[in-house]
C-alpha positions as CSV (number, residue, x, y, z in Angstrom):
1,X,84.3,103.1,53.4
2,X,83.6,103.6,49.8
3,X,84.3,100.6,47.5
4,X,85.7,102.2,44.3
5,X,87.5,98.7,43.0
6,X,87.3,95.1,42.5
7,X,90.2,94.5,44.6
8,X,88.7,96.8,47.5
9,X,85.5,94.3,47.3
10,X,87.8,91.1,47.2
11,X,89.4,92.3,50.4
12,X,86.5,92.9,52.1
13,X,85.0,89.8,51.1
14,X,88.1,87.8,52.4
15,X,87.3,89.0,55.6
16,X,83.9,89.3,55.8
17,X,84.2,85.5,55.5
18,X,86.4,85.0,58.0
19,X,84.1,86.9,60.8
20,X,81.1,84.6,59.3
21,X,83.2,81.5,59.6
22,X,84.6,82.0,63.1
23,X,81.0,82.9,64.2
24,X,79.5,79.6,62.6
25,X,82.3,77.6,64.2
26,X,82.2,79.2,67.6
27,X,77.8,78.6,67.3
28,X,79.1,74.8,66.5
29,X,81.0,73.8,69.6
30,X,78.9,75.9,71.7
31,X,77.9,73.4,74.1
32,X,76.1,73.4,78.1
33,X,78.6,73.5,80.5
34,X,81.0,75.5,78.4
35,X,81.6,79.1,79.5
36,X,82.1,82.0,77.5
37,X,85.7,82.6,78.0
38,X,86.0,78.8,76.7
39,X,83.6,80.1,73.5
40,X,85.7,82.4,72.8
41,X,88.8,81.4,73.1
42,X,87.7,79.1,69.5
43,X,86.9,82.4,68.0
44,X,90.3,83.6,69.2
45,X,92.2,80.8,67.3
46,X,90.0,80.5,64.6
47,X,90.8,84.3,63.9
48,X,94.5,83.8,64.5
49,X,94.8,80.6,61.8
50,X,93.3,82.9,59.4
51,X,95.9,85.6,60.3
52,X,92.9,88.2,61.3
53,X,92.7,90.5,64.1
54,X,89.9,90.6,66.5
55,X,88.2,94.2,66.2
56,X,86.6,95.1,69.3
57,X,90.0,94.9,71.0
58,X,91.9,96.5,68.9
59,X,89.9,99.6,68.1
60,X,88.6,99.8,72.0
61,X,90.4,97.8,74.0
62,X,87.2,95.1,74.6
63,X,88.5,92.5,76.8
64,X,87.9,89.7,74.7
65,X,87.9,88.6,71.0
66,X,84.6,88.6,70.5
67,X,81.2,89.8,72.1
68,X,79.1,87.2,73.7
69,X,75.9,88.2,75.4
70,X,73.9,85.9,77.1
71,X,69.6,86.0,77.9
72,X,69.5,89.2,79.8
73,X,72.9,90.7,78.4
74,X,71.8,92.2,74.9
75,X,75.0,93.1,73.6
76,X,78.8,93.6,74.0
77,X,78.9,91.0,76.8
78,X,82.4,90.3,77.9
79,X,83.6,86.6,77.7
80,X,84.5,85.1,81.0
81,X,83.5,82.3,83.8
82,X,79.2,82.3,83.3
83,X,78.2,79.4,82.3
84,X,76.1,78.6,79.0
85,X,73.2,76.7,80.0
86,X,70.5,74.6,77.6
87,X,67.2,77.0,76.7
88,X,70.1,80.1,76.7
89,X,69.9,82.8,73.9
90,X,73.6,83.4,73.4
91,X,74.5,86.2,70.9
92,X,77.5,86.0,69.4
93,X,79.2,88.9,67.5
94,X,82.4,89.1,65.6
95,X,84.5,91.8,63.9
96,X,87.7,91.5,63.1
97,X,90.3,93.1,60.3
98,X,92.7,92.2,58.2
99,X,95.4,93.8,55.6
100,X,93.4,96.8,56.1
101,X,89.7,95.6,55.8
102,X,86.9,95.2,58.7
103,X,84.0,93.4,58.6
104,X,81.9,92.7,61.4
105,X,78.9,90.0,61.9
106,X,76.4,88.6,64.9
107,X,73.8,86.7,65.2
108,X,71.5,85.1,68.1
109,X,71.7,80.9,68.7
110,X,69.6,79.1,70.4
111,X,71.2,76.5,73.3
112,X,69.3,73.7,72.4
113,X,65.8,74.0,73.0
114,X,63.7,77.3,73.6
115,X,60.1,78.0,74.1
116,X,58.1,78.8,70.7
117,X,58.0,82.5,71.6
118,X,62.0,83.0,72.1
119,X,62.2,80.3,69.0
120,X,59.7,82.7,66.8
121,X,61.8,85.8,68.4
122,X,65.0,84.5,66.7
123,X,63.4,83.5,63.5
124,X,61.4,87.3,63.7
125,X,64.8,88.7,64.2
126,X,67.0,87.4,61.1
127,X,63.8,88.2,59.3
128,X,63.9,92.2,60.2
129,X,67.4,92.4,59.1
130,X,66.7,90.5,56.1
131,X,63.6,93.1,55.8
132,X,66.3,96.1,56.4
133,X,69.2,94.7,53.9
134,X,66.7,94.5,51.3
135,X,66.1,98.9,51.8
136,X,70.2,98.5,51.1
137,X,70.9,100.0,47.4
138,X,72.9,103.1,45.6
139,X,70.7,106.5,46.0
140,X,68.2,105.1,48.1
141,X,67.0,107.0,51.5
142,X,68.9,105.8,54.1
143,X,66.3,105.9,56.5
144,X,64.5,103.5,54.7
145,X,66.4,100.7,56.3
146,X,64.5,101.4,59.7
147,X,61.3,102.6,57.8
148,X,61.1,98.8,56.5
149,X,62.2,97.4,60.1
150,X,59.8,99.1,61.9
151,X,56.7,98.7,60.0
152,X,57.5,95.0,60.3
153,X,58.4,95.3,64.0
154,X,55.0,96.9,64.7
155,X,53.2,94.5,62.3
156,X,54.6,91.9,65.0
157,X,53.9,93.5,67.8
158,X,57.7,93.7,68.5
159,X,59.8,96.7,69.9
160,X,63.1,97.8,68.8
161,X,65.9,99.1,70.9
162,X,66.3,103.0,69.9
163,X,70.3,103.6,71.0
164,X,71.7,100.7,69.4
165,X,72.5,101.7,65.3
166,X,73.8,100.1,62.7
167,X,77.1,101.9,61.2
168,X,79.3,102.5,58.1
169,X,81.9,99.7,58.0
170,X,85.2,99.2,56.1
171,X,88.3,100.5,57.1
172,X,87.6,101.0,60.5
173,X,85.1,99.3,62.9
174,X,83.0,101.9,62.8
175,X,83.0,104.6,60.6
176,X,80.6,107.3,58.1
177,X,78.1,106.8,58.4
178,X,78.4,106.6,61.9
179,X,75.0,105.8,63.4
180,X,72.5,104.2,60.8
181,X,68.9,103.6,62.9
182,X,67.5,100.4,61.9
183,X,63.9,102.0,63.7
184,X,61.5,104.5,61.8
185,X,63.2,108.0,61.4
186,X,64.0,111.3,59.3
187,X,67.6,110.7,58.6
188,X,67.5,112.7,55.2
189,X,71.2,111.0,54.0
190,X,71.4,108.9,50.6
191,X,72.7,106.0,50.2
192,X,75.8,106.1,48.1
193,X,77.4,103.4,45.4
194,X,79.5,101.4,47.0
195,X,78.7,102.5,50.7
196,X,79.8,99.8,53.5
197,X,77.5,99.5,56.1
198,X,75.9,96.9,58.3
199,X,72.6,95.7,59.2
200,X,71.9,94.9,62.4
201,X,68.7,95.7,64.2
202,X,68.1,94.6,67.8
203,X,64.2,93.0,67.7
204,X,63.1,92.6,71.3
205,X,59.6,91.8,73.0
206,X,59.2,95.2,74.5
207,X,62.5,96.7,75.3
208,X,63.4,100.5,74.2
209,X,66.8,101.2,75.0
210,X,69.9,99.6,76.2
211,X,71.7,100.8,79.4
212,X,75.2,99.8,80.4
213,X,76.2,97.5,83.4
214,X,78.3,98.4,86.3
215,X,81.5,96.5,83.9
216,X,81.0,99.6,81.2
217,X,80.9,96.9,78.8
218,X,77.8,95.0,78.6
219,X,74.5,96.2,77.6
220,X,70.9,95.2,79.3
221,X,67.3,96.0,77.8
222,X,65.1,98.7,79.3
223,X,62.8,97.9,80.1
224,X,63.6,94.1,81.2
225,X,62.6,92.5,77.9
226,X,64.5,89.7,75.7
227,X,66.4,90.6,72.3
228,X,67.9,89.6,69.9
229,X,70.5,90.8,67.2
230,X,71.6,89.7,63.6
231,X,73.8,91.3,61.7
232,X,75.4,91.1,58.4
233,X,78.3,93.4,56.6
234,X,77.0,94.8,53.3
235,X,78.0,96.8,49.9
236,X,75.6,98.9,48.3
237,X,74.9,98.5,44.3
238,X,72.9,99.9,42.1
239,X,71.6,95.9,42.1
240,X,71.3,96.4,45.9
241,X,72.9,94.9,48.7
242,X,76.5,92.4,48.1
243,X,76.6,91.1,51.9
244,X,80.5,90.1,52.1
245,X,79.7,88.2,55.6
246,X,78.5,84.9,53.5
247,X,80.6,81.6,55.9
248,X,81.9,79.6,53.6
């Protein structure tokens, strides 16, 4: 969507928090032992209390409230019986609407302990979407949001995954633009005024694409590789990026 009013912002805010707050809160009692059905069954009735409807199910019938991807799974895991485990990478991503607005947020924790190189992965990661939110403003090149990731990517000696896009955002879980590429590309689109997007690239330690498992739901790296995903919900100014998935 196109934010054209105070009000439209306001909305979106309202539940842009809500997404962030139900992510922190499910990252909070994520505990070993627990299994993913238990996770996210909090985000379930975290959403509910705040009278907000879990996106992924609604708009594609996902079963479960939110996505929850564990080590090898890189995205759109579905919650059931595995069990989280300490030195796990657990992504957690949630989208969800309400009175009309959708906002959608993720982000990659840590189960305890890691080893430096999945701990400097993480912190690499929320740093290339940072990098890519920054490229975020009214009448600027839309492809510069991958431009930016990649350069650092490369600079890193990281790999992104090349079929998993950011998208426009708003009144819909996913809508114009469509597919945004958060790698280097010759998308010659503009950025307009109050454009709703998000920012999400997938940072991984050599993995290219990501191919579906047999439950037509979750996603794996290919090649075998580990990544991660962070993700915020943002408006476009002509001050740059307002990201409306701030917790609080």
């Amino acid at each position: 969507m196109t934010i054209t009013k105070e009000d439209e912002l306001e909305g979106l805010k309202a539940i842009g928090r809500i997404v962030a707050n139900t992510m922190q809160a499910m990252a909070k009692a994520m505990e070993p032992g627990m299994t993913t059905q238990e996770l996210d069954d909090i985000g379930r009735a975290y959403l509910a209390r705040e009278g907000a409807t879990p996106a992924p199910e609604a708009s594609y019938n996902f079963p479960g409230a939110a996505c929850i991807s564990v080590n090898e799974e890189i995205a759109h895991g579905i919650p059931g019986p595995r069990v989280i485990k300490a030195g796990d990478l657990v992504n957690i991503d949630v989208s969800a609407a309400k009175l009309g607005y959708f906002a959608d947020t993720g982000a990659t924790f840590r189960m305890g302990t890691v080893s430096p190189a999945l701990d400097q992965l993480c912190r690499d990661g929320k740093r290339a979407m940072q990098i890519g939110i920054a490229e975020v403003g009214a009448n600027k090149p839309l492809n510069g949001i991958g431009k930016a990731i990649g350069h650092f990517a490369a600079k890193r000696g990281y790999t992104l995954i090349q079929n998993l896009a950011s998208h426009g955002v708003g009144r819909a879980l996913h809508e114009y633009p469509e597919e945004i590429a958060t790698w280097p590309n010759r998308d010659k689109r503009r950025i307009s005024k109050g454009l709703v997007l998000t920012v999400e690239p997938f940072l991984s330690t050599g993995g290219l694409w990501a191919d579906q498992g047999d439950d037509g739901w979750t996603l794996y790296s290919a090649p075998q590789a580990h990544v991660v995903q962070y993700e915020h919900t943002v408006v476009a100014t002509e001050r740059g990026a307002i990201i409306v998935t701030q917790a609080g």
